[in-house]
Structure formats: structure tokens, C-alpha cells
LOKOLKOL-789037 format. One record per atom (N, C-alpha, C): residue in one letter; x, y, z. Coordinates in steps of 0.05 Angstrom, whole numbers, plus 5000, padded with zeros to 4 digits. Example, Ala and Ser with C-alpha at 12.3 -4.5 7.8 and 13.67 -1.06 7.14 Angstrom:
<pts>
A526448865156/A524649105156/A526449345156/S525749555142/S527349795143/S525850015157/
</pts>
This chain:
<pts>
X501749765000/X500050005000/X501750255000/X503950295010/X505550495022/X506550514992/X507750314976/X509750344954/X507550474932/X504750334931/X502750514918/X501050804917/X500550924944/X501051214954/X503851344938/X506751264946/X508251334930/X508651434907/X507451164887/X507151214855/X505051364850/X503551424866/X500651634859/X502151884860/X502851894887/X503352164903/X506052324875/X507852084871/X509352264851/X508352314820/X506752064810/X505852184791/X503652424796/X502752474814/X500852734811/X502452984807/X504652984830/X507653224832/X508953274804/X508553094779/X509553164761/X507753294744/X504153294743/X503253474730/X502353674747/X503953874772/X504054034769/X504554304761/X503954484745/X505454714734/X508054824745/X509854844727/X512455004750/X514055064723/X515755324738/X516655414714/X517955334695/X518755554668/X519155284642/X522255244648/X523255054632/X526654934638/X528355154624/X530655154634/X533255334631/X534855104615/X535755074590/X538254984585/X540354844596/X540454594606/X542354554626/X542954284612/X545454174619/X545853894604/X547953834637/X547753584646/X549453504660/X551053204667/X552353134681/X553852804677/X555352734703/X555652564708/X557352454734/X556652204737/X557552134767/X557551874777/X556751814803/X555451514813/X554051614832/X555651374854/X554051344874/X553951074894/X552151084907/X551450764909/X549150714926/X549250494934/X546350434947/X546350054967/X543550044952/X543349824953/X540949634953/X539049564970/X536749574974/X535449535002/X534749255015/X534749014994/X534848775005/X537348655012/X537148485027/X539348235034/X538347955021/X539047795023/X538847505016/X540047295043/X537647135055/X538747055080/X539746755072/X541046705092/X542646395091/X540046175091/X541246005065/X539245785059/X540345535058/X539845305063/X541145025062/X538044855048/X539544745026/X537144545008/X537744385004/X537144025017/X537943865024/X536543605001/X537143454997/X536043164985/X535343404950/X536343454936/X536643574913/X535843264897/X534043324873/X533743154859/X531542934860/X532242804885/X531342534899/X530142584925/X528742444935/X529042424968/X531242214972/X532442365003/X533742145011/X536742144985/X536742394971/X540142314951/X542442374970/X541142554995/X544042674998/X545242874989/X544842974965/X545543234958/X545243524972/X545143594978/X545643854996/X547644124985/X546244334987/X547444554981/X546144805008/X547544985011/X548145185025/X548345445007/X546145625015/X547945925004/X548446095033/X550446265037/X550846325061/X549046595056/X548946755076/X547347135078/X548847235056/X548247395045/X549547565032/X548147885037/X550048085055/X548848315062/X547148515040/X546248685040/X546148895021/X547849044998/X547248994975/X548648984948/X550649304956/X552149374943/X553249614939/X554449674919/X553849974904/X555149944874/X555450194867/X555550274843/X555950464824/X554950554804/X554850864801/X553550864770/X554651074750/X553051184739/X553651384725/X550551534712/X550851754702/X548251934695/X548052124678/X546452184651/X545852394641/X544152464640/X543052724652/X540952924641/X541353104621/X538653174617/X538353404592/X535653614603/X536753814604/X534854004613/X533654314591/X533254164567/X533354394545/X529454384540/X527754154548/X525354124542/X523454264563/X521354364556/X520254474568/X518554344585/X518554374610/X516854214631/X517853994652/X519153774634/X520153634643/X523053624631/X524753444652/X528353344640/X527853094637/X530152984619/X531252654611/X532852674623/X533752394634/X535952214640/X535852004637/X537851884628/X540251634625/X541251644646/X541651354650/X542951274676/X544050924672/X545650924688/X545950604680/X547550554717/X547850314723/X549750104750/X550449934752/X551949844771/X552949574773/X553949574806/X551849304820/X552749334843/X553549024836/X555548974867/X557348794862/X556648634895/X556448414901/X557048214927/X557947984925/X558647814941/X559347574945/X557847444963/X557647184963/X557046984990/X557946754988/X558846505002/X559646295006/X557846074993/X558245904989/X556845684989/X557545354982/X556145204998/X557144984999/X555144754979/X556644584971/X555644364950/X556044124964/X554443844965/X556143664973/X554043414956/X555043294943/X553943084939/X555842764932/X554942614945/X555442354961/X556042154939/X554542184912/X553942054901/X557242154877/X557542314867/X560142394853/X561942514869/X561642474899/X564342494925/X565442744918/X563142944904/X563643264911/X563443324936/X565143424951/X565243644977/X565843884971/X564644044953/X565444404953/X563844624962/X566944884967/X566045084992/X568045234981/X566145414968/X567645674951/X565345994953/X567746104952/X565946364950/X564546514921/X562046524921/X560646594905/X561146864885/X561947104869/X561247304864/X557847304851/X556747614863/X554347644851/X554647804839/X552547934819/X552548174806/X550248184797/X549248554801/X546848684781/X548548884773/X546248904747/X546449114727/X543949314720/X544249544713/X541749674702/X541149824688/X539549964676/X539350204658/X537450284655/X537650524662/X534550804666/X534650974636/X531951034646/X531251274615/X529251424640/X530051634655/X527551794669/X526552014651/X524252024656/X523052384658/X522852544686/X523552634692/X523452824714/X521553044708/X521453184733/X520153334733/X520653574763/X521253864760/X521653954788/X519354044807/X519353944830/X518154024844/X517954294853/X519954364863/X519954644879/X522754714865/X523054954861/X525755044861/X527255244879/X529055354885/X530255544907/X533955614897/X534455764897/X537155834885/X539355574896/X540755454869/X542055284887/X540555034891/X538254994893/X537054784902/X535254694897/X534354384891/X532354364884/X530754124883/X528854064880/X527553714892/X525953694873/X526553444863/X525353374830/X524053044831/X521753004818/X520852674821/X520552634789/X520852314794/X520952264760/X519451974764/X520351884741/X519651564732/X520051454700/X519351194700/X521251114672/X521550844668/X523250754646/X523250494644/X526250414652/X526350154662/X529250134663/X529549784657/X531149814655/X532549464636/X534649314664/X534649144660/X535448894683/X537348694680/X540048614686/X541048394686/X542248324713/X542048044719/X543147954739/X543947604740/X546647554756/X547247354761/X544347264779/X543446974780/X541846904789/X542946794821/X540146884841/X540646784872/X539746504867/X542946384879/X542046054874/X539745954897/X538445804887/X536545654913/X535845384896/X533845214908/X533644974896/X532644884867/X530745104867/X529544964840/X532145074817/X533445284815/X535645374803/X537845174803/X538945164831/X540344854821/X539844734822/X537044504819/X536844244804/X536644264772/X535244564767/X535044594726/X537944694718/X539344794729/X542144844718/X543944564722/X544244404739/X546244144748/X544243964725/X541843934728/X540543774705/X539443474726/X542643384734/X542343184738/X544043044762/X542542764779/X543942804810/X547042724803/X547142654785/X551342514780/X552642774771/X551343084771/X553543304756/X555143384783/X557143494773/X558443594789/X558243954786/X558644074804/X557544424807/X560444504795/X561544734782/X563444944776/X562145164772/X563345254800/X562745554808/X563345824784/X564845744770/X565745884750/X562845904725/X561745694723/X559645724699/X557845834715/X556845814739/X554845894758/X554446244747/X556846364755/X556946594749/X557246694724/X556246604703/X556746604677/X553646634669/X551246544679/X548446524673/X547946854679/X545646894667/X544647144667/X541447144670/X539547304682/X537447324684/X537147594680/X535647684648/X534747954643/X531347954645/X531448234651/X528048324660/X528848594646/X526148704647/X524448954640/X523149094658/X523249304668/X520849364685/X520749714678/X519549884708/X518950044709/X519650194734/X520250434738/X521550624769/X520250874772/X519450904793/X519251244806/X521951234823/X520951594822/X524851654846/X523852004855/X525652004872/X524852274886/X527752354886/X528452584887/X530952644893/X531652924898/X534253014913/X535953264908/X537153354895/X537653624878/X539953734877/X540553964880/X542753954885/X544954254897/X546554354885/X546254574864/X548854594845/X550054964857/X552755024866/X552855204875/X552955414849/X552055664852/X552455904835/X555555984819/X554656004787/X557255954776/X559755754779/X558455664785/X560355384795/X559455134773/X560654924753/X559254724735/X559854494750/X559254504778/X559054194793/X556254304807/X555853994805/X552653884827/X553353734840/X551753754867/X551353434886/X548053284881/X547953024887/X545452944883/X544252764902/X542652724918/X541852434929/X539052334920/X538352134921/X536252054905/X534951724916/X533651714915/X531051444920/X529351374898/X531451114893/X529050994876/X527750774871/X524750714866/X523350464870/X523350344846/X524450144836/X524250004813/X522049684820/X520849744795/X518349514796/X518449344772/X519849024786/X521548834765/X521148584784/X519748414770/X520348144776/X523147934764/X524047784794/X525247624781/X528247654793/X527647924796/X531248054803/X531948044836/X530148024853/X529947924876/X527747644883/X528347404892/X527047224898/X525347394912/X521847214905/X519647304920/X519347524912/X520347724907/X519348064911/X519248164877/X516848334882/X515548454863/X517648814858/X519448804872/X520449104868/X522449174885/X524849294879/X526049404908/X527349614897/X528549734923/X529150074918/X532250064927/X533650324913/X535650384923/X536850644931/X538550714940/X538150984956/X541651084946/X541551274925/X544351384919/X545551684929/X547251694921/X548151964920/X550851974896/X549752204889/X553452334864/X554052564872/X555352634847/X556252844837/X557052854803/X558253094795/X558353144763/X558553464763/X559353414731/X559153634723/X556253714707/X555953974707/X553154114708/X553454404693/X552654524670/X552654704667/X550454864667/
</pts>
């Protein structure tokens, strides 16, 4: 309910009237976290009942990553941006099956990827300052969170043996859609900005179970 108030509340803020746009083109780079975790899972008798197979994924905390950004501020009403990231984690995990006298316990890399197309729109403006909401489409790739039904359709079969190396080699792309709220601060005569920003992206697939999750950045750039 809360994440839907949200998407109302900002698409209404964008057809408000506010003055027309100034010429501005800008670029930089950002950082941010991810708002989910992924908790420690153990999935036992894989395949069969009773095979013995067993796998482990350990916690893996909250993603953390990077990006980069272009706006364009020459259209009247509203701005574009481009945007693209890549957050990066690891977690442990253990394999064991009895039957091809695998015992392995290696550390995992994860990875997402992404890419925005916003429209914005400013809310209020004030010299220097300013709070803007948008929304948009954005594009999706990710290493997949292993769990069971993933590795029994990737292993195939109870005699394979796991390499962690191809694991991370699979890809899971989606499509979806984002609102975002954000700051910025660009000082007078000066062609740098600061920025912080929140955004809700609505994508299945890219987190187990969940219909959407958000992430919370901040940059900088140049700004003219």
C-alpha cells in the first residue's frame, strides 16, 4: 500500500505547473546500496528424496555499487535522463553430493546491472536547490540467487558435478518500470552538482519472492 500512495503521490507532483526549463545538460557518477539482503539457505535431498545432495547459500548483506548519469534539461516542463549500475556482492556456498564424492565450499561473486531512461520533473525550486520526482523504464540483468529449483534445472542431473565458474556465467534479464524522488544542489557559477536520490524499481525476478525493490544513491558531476 505504502509503495502505491508513493507512485500516485509522485505521479500527481509531476503534473504540476512549474516554471519552464533553463538549458542545462549534466553528467557524473554516483553510489549507492540496495535495500534487500538475501538470508542463509541450506537445500537438502536435491533431485531425489533421501540423495544426499545438499547445498548451502550463506547471507549475503546488502548489494553496493555504482553508476553513472545523464540529464538534459533543454525541454520544456520536464528533463531526461540516462542512467545506468552495477552493484557487486559475494557469499559462500557449499555443495556436497555423496553420490560423485563432491565436497565443495567456495565463495560465490554476485552481480546486478541496470539501465534507466527517466523523465523528471521539478518540484519546487530555490537558488541552488532543488527537489525533483520522475519515473521511467529501466532494463535488468543479473547473476541468478542460487536456491533449489535453480540448482536442480542448471546441474540437470543427480551425477553432475557444480563449477562455480559457469554458475556465474548465467544471466537473468527483465524489464520493468521506476519512480524516484530526489535532490539537487548545484552552487552559483560553479559547473558541479551534488545529488541524492531514491529509487523504487518495479521488476520481477531480480529479487526472489519480491515484486520490486529500491535503492538509495548519492553523486556528483559536472553541470552546466
Amino acid at each position: 500500500m505504502k509503495k502505491t500512495l508513493l507512485v500516485l503521490g509522485l505521479a500527481g507532483a509531476m503534473l504540476i505547473p512549474t516554471q519552464q526549463a533553463q538549458a542545462i545538460i549534466g553528467f557524473g557518477l554516483n553510489l549507492g546500496q540496495d535495500s534487500y539482503t538475501f538470508e542463509s539457505q541450506t537445500y537438502t535431498d536435491l533431485f531425489l528424496a533421501n540423495s544426499g545432495v545438499n547445498f548451502t547459500r550463506q547471507e549475503m548483506a546488502k548489494p553496493i555499487g555504482g553508476g553513472f548519469y545523464l540529464f538534459i534539461d533543454i525541454i520544456p516542463v520536464v528533463d531526461l535522463e540516462l542512467g545506468g549500475n552495477i552493484f557487486l556482492n559475494k557469499f559462500d556456498v557449499t555443495y556436497v553430493n555423496p553420490i560423485t564424492e563432491q565436497d565443495l565450499s567456495e565463495e560465490f561473486g554476485w552481480a546486478r546491472t541496470a539501465g534507466y531512461f527517466t523523465i523528471q520533473r521539478k518540484l519546487f525550486k530555490v537558488p541552488m536547490f532543488n527537489v525533483f520526482a520522475g519515473g521511467g523504464l529501466s532494463f535488468h540483468a543479473t547473476i541468478p540467487v542460487l536456491d533449489k529449483e535453480f540448482m536442480e534445472d542448471f546441474l540437470g542431473d543427480v551425477d553432475a558435478e557444480l563449477d562455480i565458474t559457469d554458475l556465474e556465467d548465467e544471466i537473468i534479464s527483465k524489464t520493468g518500470f521506476h519512480v524516484e524522488l530526489g535532490a539537487r544542489f548545484k552552487p552559483l557559477l560553479i559547473p558541479f552538482a551534488l545529488y541524492v536520490k531514491y529509487r523504487l524499481a518495479f521488476v520481477e525476478g531480480i529479487v526472489p519472492g519480491e515484486k520490486s525493490f529500491s535503492t538509495i544513491s548519492a553523486g556528483f558531476g559536472f553541470q552546466l
